[in-house]
Every structure is written in structure tokens, then in C-alpha cells.
C-alpha positions in Angstrom: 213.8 74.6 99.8 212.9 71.5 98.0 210.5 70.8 100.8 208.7 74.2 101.0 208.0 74.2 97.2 206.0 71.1 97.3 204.3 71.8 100.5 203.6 75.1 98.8 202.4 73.9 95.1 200.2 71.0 96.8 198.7 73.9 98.8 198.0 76.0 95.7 196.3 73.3 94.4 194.1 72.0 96.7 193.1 75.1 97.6 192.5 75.9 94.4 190.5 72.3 93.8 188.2 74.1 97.1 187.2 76.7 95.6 184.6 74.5 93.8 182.9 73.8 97.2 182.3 77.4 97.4 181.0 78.4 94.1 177.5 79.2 94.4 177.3 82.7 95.1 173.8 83.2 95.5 174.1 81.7 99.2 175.3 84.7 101.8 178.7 83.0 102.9 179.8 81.9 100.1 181.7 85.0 98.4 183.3 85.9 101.6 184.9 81.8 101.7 185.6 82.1 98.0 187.3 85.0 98.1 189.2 84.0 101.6 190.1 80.8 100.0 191.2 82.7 96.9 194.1 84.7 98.5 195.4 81.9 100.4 195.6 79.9 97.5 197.4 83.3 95.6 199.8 83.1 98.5 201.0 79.6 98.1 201.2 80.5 94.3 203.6 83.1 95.4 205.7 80.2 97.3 205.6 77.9 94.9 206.7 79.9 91.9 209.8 81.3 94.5 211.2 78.4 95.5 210.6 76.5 91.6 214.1 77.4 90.7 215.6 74.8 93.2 213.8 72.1 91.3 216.3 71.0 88.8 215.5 67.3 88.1 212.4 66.9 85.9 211.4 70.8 86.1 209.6 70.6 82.8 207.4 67.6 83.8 206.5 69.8 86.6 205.9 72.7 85.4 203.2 71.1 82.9 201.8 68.6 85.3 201.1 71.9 87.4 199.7 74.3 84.7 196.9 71.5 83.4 196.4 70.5 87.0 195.2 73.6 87.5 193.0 74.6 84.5 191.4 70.8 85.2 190.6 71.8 88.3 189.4 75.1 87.6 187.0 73.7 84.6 184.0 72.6 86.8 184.2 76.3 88.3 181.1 78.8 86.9 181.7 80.9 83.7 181.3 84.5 84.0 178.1 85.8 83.0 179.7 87.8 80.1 180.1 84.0 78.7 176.4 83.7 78.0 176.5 87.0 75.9 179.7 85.6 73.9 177.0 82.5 73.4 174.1 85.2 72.5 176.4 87.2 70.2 176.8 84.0 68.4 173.3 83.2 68.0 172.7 86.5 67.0 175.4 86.5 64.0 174.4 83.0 62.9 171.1 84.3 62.4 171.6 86.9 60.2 171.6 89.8 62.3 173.6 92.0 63.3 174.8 91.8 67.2 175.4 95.5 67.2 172.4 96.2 66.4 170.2 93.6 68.0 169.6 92.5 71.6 169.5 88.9 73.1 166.3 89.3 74.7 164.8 90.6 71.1 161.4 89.0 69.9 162.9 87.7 66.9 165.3 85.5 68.7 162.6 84.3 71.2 163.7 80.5 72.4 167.3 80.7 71.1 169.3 82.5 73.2 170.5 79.7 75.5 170.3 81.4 79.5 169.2 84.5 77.9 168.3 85.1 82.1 172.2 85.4 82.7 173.1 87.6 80.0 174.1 90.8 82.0 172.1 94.3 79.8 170.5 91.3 77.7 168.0 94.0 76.8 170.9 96.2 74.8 172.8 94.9 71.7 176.8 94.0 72.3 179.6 96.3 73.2 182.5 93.7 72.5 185.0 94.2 69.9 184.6 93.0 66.2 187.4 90.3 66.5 186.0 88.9 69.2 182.8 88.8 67.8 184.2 87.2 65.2 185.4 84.6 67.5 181.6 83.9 68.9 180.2 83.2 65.5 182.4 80.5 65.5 181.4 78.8 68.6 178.1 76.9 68.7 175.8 77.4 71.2 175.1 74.9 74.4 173.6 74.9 77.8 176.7 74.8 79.2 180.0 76.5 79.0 182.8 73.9 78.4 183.2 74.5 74.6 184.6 77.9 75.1 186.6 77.0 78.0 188.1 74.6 76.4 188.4 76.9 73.2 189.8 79.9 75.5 191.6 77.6 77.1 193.4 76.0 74.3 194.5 79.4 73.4 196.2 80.0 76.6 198.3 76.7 76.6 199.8 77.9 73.3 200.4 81.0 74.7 202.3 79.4 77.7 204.6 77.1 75.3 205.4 80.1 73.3 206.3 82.0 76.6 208.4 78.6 77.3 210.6 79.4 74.3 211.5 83.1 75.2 212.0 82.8 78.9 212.9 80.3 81.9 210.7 77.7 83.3 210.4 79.9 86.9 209.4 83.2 84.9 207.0 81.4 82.8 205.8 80.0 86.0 204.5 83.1 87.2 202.0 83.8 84.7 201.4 79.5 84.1 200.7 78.9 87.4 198.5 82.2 88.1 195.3 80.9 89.8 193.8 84.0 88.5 194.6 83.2 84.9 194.0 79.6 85.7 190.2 80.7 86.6 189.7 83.2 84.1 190.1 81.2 81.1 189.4 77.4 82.2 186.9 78.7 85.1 185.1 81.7 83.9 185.7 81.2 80.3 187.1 84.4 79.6 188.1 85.7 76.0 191.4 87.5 76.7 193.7 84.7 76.3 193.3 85.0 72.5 194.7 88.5 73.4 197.7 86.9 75.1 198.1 84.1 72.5 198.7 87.2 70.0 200.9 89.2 72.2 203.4 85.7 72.8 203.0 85.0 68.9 204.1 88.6 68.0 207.2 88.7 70.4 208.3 84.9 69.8 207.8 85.6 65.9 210.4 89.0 66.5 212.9 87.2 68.5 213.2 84.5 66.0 213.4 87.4 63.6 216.4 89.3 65.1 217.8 86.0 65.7 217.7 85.4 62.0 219.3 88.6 61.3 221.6 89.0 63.4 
């Protein structure tokens, strides 16, 4: 058992670590080999996370070596578009205006909108949620993406620690070593782990509660 989970976590990662060879979706092949690569890499996952609980000795080194292995691999991956209208949504606010009410591709903003070419509807103002715009105001704006991986993904690191202290190192597991939430928040810089960071906040805060009361 021993043998198969290592086999299968070495798999997930390496075929994780691939999926950077088959990034640039603009070339006619290379969606169909992401994607393959993808589910085989989601497979292992499914392995490895199974056969975690016979790894007794050193479990918690493993389980964090594996969760930042992961989210360093996935970091040289290509943000989402929506990424670039977090960055616009930004601009926008630091400017004075009002994102709701003002698109990226607007005169008045003409040479600051970093990638304005990416922004999906950059011709219509934003449709995200206050909080998160909240969020965007406080990132600056780059060229690149790495600042709000690494701000998204700091978020779902503390989420995974809280998860650590309300269930077992296999069940955390399942959503730590996640390719797909590796990718979303390290890879395509995705905003929802600030979602999830409240979620594990909330129920650790209540379990310590009843705990306290009981």
C-alpha cells in the first residue's frame, strides 16, 4: 500500500509539473493534451489521497511537502483571463472611478489598464461582487500575475491549516491535494479561496466555540 501511494503521489505530481508544457492554448493540440494530461493527473490524485492513511511515520511532513509542491508547480501556469479584470477593477478604483460604472477599455483610462486585450467584455464595466472588489483595490497592478497568486494563494494555505485542525490529515488531503484547486488559485489566480478561507474560519471559530461551552 505503502508502495502504490508514492508511485501514485509522484505521478500526480509530475503530471501535474507537465501540464506547463502544454499551456499555450492558442496552438490546436494543445487543449486536447492539457486536458488529457489533466484527468490522469486527477486519477493519481484519487490514488494518492486513498492509500495516504497507511502513511503513518512523518504524515504531516508529507502532507505539506505535497500541498506547496503542488501550488509551486502550478505557479508558472497561465492566470485566467478574469485575472486581468480583477487587475482592471483595481486600476479603475484607484483612479477614482467607479468600476461599476466604468469599463477597462474607457478613454479616460487609456494606457493603464495593464493587458486590457485579455480582459474578457472589457468594453462593459464589472459584474464581480463588492467584497471582492474590495479585494482588487488592494492589489497593485503588474504585467504579470504572481502578486495575486501569491495573494490568493496565501489565502488558501490558511484555509488548509484551519481544515488541519477540524479534520484528519487524509480528509484534508482531499481538498489539499486537489490539482484543480491547486491550479485555480496558484495557476489561474482565482479569487474564491478567500471564499473558502472564510468558510474554514467560520466553522473552526464555532467548533472552538462549542468546545468552550460545552
Amino acid at each position: 500500500m505503502k508502495l502504490r501511494f508514492w508511485i501514485a503521489l509522484g505521478a500526480e505530481l509530475l503530471l501535474f509539473g507537465s501540464l506547463n508544457f502544454f499551456d499555450d492554448w492558442t496552438l490546436e493540440w494543445m487543449p486536447v493534451r492539457f486536458v488529457g494530461c489533466a484527468i490522469l493527473c486527477g486519477l493519481a490524485y484519487l490514488i494518492a489521497v486513498t492509500e495516504f492513511e497507511a502513511i503513518k511515520q512523518n504524515a504531516g511532513w508529507i502532507f505539506w511537502i505535497a500541498t506547496v509542491a503542488l501550488r509551486l508547480l502550478a505557479l508558472p501556469l497561465s492566470p485566467a483571463n478574469e485575472m486581468w479584470r480583477f487587475q482592471a477593477d483595481g486600476v479603475i478604483q484607484r483612479a477614482g472611478m467607479n468600476p461599476y460604472q466604468v469599463a477597462p477599455n474607457s478613454s479616460e483610462l487609456s494606457g493603464r489598464i495593464p493587458e486590457l486585450g485579455r480582459i474578457p467584455q472589457n468594453d462593459m464595466p464589472t459584474a464581480f461582487a463588492p467584497g471582492a472588489e474590495v479585494l482588487f483595490r488592494i492589489i497593485p497592478a503588474t504585467n504579470n500575475a504572481l502578486a495575486y497568486k501569491l495573494f490568493f494563494g496565501a489565502a488558501d494555505l490558511i484555509a488548509i491549516a484551519l481544515q488541519l485542525q477540524l479534520v484528519d490529515k487524509q480528509t484534508a488531503a482531499w481538498f489539499a491535494w486537489n490539482p484543480f484547486i491547486a491550479f485555480s488559485f496558484f495557476g489561474a489566480a482565482h479569487f474564491d479561496s478567500i471564499v473558502v478561507l472564510a468558510i474554514s474560519a467560520l466553522i473552526f471559530c464555532l467548533e472552538r466555540f462549542v468546545q468552550a461551552t460545552s
